[in-house]
C-alpha positions, 0 to 999 in steps of 0.5 A: 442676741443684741447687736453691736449696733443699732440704727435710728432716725435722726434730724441733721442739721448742716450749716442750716440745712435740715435733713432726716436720716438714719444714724449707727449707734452702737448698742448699750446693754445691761450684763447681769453676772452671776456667779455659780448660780448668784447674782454677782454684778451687773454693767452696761456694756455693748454685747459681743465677748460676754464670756470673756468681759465676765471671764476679766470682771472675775480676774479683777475681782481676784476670783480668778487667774489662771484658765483651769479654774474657770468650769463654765461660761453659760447663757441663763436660759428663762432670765425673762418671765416668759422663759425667753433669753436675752442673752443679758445674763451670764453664769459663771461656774467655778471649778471644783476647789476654787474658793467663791468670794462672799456675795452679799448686798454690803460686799465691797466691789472695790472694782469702781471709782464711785464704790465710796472706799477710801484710797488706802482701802482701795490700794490694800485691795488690790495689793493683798489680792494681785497675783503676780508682782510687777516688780518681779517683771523688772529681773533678767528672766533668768527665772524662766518667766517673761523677760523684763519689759522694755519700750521705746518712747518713739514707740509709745507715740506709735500705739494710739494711731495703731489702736485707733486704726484696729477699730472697726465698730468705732468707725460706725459709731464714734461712740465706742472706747478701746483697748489694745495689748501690744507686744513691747516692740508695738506689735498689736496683739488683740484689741477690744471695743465697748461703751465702757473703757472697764468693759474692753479691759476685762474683755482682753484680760478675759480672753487671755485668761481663756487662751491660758497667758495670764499674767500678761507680763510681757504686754502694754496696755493701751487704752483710749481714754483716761487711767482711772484707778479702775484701769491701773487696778485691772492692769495690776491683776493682770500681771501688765506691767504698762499702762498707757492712755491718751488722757490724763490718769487720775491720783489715786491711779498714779498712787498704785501705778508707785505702789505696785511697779507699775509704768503709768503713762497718760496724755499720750498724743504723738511724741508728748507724754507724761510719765506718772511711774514705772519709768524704769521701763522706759528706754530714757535717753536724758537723765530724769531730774527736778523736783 
């Protein structure tokens, strides 16, 4: 199986001084998914939690939300023409009675910026397909669900720091995005690293739906870089009801964060921060004005 990192030589070059030396990369890899036998998707990731970041990838997709109906995660044995395994290719199986998406050339994967659907399609994607509706996290919890989510700006400003602190391969590498859920109160409670931001969310989503604690609708989500609509939309299917991110969200994200009831948060850096919806959950201590 390939591993986290990889070394290679490099030429180094230091106020003049030219040097040779090995260097930690991290390592790319294709991820073929298929599902119940068909070829579904495939992404370039860095290998480790392949189960789980299919497992997420299905959850985004609306295939799949709750632990029974996952029947199986494999390793496709043979995915070489000399019978070999990479361990590039995954199949996931279905339990019995779950309905299996139409899997075509043409399907739409609404799932990535470049999938070329407008705005309005991409959002009516997401709201027809979402489980769970982050409004209903705004109640008292009478109901017997989660409590309604309440965080502290003061501790929002905390969350990048304590993300940053929990990556081990990024410390190798510096080439390595993440992704942490965080209890309201700032607690981490599981933090994923990979080449691609998508790729650490549905590795988190995909090993809370394993462990049966979807929705996620007592979390924070904490992301290092940018909210893509991608990342808003896995938070969505997720049942997390906040996002943050220490860059800035893109417009069609801030558009389902206002649709959905998401809180958006991005340029998240120490106590400075925008606040793009959902401020409701936010513990405010001036009144929000202007225009």
């Amino acid at each position: 199986m390939g591993r986290v990192t990889e070394r290679r030589r490099v030429i180094r070059i230091r106020d003049g001084a030219v040097s040779t030396r090995p260097d930690t990369l991290v390592a790319e890899e294709p991820l073929e998914i298929r599902l119940n036998g068909k070829p579904l998707a495939i992404t370039m990731r860095t290998p480790g939690d392949d189960f789980a970041l299919a497992a997420g990838f299905l959850v985004s997709e609306g295939v799949l939300g709750r632990a029974d109906e996952l029947a199986n995660i494999v390793y496709c044995a043979g995915a070489t023409e000399d019978g070999s395994n990479t361990y590039n290719v995954v199949d996931v199986t279905l339990a019995p009675g779950v309905p299996v998406p139409d899997i075509t050339l043409e399907r739409n994967v609404y799932t990535t910026s470049s999938c070329g659907l407008c705005g309005k399609a991409s959002l009516d994607a997401v709201r027809t397909t979402a489980r769970w509706a982050l409004a209903d996290g705004l109640g008292d919890g009478a109901d017997g669900g989660s409590p309604p989510v309440r965080i502290e700006p003061e501790t929002l400003s905390v969350l990048p720091d304590r993300l940053r602190a929990a990556q081990r391969v990024f410390d190798r590498t510096g080439g390595l995005h993440a992704a942490g859920l965080f209890t309201p109160d700032g607690e981490l409670l599981d933090l994923r690293e990979d080449v691609g931001r998508h790729n650490a969310v549905d590795k988190l989503v995909g090993r809370a739906l394993q462990q049966g604690l979807l929705p996620l609708s007592g979390s924070v989500l904490m992301v290092s870089g940018r909210a893509s609509f991608e990342l808003a939309q896995k938070a969505v299917m997720a049942g997390i009801p906040v996002l943050a991110a220490v860059s800035a969200p893109s417009s069609l994200a801030v558009d389902l964060a206002a649709e959905t009831g998401l809180t958006l948060v991005g340029f998240l850096r120490g106590t400075s921060m925008n606040v793009y919806a959902g401020e409701q959950r936010l513990a405010l201590r001036t009144a929000v004005g202007g225009t």
